[in-house]
C-alpha positions as CSV (number, residue, x, y, z in Angstrom):
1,X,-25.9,-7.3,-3.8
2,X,-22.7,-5.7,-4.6
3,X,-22.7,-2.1,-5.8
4,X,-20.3,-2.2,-9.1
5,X,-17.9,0.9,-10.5
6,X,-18.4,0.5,-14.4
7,X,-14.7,0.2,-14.0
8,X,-13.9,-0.2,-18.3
9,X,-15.8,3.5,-18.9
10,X,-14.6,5.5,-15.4
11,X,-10.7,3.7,-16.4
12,X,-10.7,4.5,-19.8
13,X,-11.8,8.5,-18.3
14,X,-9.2,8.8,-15.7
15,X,-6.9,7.4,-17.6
16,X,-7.0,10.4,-20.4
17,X,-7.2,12.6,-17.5
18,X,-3.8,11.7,-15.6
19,X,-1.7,11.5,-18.5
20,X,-3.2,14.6,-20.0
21,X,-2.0,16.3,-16.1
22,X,1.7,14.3,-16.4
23,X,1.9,14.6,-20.3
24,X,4.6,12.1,-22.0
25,X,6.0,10.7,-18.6
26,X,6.1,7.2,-18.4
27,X,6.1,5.8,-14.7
28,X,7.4,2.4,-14.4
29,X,6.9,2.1,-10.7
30,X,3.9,3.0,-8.2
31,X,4.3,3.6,-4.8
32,X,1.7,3.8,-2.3
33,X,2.2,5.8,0.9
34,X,0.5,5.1,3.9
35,X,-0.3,6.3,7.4
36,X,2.7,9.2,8.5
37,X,4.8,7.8,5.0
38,X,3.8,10.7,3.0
39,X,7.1,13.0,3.3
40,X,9.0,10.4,0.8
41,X,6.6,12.0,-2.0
42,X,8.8,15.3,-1.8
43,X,11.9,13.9,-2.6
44,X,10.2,13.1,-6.1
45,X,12.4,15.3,-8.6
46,X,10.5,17.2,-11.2
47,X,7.2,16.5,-9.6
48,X,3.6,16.8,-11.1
49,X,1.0,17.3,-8.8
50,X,-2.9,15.4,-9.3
51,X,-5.2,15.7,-6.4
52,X,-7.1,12.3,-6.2
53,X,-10.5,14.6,-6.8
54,X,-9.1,16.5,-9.8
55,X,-9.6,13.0,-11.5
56,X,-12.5,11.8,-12.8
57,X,-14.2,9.4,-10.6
58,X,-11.4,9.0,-7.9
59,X,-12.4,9.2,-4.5
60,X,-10.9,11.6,-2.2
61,X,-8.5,10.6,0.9
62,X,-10.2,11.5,4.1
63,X,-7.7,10.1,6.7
64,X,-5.3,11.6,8.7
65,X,-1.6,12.2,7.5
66,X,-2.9,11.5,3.9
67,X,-2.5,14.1,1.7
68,X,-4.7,12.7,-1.3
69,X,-2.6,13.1,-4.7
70,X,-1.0,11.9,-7.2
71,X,2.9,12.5,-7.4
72,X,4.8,11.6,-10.7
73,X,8.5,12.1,-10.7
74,X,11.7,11.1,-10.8
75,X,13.0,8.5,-7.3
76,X,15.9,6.5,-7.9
77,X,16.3,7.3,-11.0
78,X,13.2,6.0,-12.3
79,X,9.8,7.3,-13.1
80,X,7.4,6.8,-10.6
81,X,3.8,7.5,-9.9
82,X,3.4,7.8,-6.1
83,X,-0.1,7.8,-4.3
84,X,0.7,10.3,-1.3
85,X,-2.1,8.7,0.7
86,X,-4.5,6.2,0.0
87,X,-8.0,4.8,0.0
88,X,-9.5,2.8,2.5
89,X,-13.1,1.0,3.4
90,X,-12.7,2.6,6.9
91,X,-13.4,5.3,5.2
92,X,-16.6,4.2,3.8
93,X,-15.5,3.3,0.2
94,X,-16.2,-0.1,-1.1
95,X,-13.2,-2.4,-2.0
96,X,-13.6,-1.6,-5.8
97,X,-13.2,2.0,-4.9
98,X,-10.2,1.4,-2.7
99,X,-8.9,-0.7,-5.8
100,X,-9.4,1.6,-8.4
101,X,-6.5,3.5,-8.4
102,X,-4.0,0.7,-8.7
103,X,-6.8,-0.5,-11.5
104,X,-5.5,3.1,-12.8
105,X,-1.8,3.5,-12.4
106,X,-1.6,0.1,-14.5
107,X,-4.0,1.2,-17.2
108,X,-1.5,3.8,-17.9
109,X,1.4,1.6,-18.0
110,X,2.7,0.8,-14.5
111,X,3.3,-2.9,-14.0
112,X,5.5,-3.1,-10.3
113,X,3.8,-1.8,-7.0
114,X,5.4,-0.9,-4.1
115,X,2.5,-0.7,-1.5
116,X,3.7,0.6,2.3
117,X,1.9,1.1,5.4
118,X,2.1,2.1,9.6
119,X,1.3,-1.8,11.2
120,X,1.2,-3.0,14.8
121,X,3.5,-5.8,15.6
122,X,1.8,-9.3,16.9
123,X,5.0,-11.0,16.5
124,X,6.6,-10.3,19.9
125,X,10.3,-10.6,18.5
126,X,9.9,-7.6,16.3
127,X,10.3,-3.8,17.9
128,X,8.5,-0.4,17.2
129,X,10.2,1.4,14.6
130,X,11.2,-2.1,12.4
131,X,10.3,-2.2,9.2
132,X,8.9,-5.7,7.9
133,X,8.6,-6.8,4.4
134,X,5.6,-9.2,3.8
135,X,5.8,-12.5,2.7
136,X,2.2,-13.1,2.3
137,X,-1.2,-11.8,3.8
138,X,-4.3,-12.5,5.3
139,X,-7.3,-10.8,3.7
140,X,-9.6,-10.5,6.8
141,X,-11.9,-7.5,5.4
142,X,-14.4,-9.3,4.8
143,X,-14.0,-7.9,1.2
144,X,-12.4,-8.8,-2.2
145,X,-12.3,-5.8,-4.9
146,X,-12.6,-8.9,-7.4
147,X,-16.2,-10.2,-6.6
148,X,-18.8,-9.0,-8.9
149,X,-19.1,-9.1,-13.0
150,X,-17.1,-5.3,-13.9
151,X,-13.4,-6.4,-12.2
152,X,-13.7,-9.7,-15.3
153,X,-13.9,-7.1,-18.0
154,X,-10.2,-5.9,-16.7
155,X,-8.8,-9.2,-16.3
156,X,-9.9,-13.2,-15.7
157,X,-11.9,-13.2,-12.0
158,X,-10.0,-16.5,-11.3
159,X,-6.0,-15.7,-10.4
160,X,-3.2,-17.5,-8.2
161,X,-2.3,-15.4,-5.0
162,X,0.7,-17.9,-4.5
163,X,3.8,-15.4,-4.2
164,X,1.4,-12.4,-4.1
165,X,4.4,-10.4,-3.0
166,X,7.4,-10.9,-5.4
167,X,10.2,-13.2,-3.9
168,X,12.6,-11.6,-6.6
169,X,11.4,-7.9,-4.9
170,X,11.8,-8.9,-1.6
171,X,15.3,-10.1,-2.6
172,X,16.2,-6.7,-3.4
173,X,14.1,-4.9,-0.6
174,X,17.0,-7.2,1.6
175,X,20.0,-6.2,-0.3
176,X,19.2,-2.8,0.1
177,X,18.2,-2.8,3.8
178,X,21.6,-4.4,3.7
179,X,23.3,-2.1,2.1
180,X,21.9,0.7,4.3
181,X,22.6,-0.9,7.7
182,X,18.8,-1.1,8.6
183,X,17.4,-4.1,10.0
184,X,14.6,-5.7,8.0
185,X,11.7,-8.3,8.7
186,X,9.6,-10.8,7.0
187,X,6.5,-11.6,8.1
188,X,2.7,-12.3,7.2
189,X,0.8,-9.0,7.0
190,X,-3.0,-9.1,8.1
191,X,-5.6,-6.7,6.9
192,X,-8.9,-5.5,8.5
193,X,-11.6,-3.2,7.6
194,X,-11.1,-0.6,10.9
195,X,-11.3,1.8,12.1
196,X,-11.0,0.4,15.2
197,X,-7.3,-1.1,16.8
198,X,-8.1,-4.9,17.5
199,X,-8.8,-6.5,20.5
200,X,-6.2,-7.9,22.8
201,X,-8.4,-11.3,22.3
202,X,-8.3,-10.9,18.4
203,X,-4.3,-10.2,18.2
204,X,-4.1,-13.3,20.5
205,X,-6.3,-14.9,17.6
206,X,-4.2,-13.6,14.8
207,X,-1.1,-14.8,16.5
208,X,-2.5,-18.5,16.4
209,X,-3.3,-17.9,12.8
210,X,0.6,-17.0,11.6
211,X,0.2,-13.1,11.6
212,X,3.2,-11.1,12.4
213,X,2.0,-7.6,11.5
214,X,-1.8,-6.2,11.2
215,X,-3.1,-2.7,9.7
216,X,-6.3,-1.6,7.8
217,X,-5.2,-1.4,4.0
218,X,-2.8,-2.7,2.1
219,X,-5.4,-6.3,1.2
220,X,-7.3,-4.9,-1.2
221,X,-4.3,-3.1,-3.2
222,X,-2.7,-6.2,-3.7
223,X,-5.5,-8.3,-4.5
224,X,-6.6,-5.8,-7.5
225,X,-2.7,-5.4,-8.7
226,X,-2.1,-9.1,-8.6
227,X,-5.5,-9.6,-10.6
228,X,-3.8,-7.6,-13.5
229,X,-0.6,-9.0,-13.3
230,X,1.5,-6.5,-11.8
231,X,4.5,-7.3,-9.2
232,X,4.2,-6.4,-5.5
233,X,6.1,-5.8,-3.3
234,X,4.7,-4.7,0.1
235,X,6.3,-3.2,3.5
236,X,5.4,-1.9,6.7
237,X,6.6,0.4,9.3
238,X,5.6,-1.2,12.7
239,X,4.9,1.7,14.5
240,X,3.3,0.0,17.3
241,X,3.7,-3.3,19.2
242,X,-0.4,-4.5,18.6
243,X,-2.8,-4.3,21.0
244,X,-1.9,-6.3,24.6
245,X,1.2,-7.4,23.2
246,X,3.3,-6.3,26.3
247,X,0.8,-4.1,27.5
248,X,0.3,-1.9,24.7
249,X,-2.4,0.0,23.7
250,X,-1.9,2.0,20.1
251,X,-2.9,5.0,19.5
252,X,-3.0,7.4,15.8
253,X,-0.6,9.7,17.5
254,X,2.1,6.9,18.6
255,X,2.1,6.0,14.8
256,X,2.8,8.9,13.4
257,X,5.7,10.0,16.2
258,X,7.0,6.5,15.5
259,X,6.8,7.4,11.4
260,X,8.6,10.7,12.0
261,X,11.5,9.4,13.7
262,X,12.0,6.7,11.0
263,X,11.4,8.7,8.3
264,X,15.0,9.0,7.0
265,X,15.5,5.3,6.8
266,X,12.0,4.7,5.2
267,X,12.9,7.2,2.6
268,X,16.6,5.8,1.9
269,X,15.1,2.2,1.9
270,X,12.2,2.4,-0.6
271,X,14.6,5.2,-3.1
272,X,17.0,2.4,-2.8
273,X,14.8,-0.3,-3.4
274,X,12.7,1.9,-6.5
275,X,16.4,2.5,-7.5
276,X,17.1,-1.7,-7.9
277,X,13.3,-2.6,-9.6
């Protein structure tokens, strides 16, 4: 049996308390920052400040690297509502909880995600340090924020997935990689529960299956933003070639030495990119 959030009451709660903490702001873009990614959030101008536990019934980030708040600026020129951290069933949160804050940042108005992460690399053309925008994923969780009765009261359980991640969006994420002089992938993203790296027999696996990159988040975001109706566009920092794939055997502390030496061109390429939506 699925344990259900009574997602239309606990919404309807956070909602009134993250707009009374960011007042008449309206952010038209979220962005989600994952593993070693969080230093973009302090080039948000004029920025407001929400710890995920100051609002009601959010779940608090217990990961390393992630700070756990809500940051609502100005990037790009736009109004955004960045997640400096994120949520994840490693963690010991079910997939409605990891969800629920893209459930929130669209009840209050936000209708294009940008959702980024720290990946290992199956696809043996790619390099550490490449960022890789994704063309589709595999949901391998195990998990689907969607299944039970509460997720239908937000929006019809039964949605396409084709084009999950906007081919307009990844158009621009292109042109401005472009622009920038920084090399950009596509590839198929695939998602796992964690917290463990994969086998060198599983990446083997998810090679045969069309996988070119492979973290523990990112699955469950999309799924719940798509369900609403938002546009997605999702990217990755490969921060490590996956495990066995020429020898190598990740480690947290490789990803987050590989985020801080691309951190200047991850923050260039998504304020550029925010800048375009």
């Amino acid at each position: 049996m699925i344990e259900e959030l009574p997602l239309v009451e606990w919404l309807a709660e956070s909602k009134a308390s993250l707009l009374g903490r960011i007042g008449d702001r309206k952010p038209e873009v979220a962005v989600i920052l994952g593993s070693g990614l969080g230093p973009l959030a302090e080039q948000i101008e004029d920025a407001v400040h929400v710890p995920f536990g100051e609002v009601p019934h959010m779940r608090t980030s217990t990961a390393s690297g992630h700070v756990g708040r809500f940051v609502c600026g100005r990037l790009g020129g736009k109004e955004v509502l960045c997640m400096q951290g994120r949520l994840h069933g490693y963690e010991g949160y079910s997939a409605q909880e990891v969800a629920y804050p893209v459930w929130l940042m669209n009840a209050i108005g936000v209708r294009t995600l940008v959702t980024t992460n720290a990946a290992g690399a199956i696809n043996e053309g790619f390099e550490v340090g490449d960022f890789c925008v994704m063309t589709d994923h595999i949901n391998f969780t195990g998990r689907n924020p969607v299944a039970g009765v509460e997720p239908d009261k937000l929006a019809m359980r039964f949605f396409s997935m084709l084009d999950c991640y906007d081919p307009a969006l990844r158009e621009v994420a292109k042109e401005v990689a472009a622009r920038e002089g920084i090399p950009l992938r596509e590839g198929v993203y695939l998602g796992l529960l964690g917290p463990s790296f994969e086998t060198a027999a599983e990446i083997r696996a998810f090679r045969g299956w069309g996988a070119d990159t492979v973290a523990m988040s990112v699955c469950e975001e999309v799924i719940a933003a798509r369900h609403v109706g938002m546009r997605v566009l999702g990217m990755s920092l490969c921060s490590n070639m996956a495990c066995g794939v020429r020898g190598a055997n990740p480690s947290d502390e490789e990803v987050f030495e590989v985020a801080r030496q691309r951190e200047a061109d991850f923050c260039r390429l998504v304020t550029g990119i925010v800048e375009r939506i």
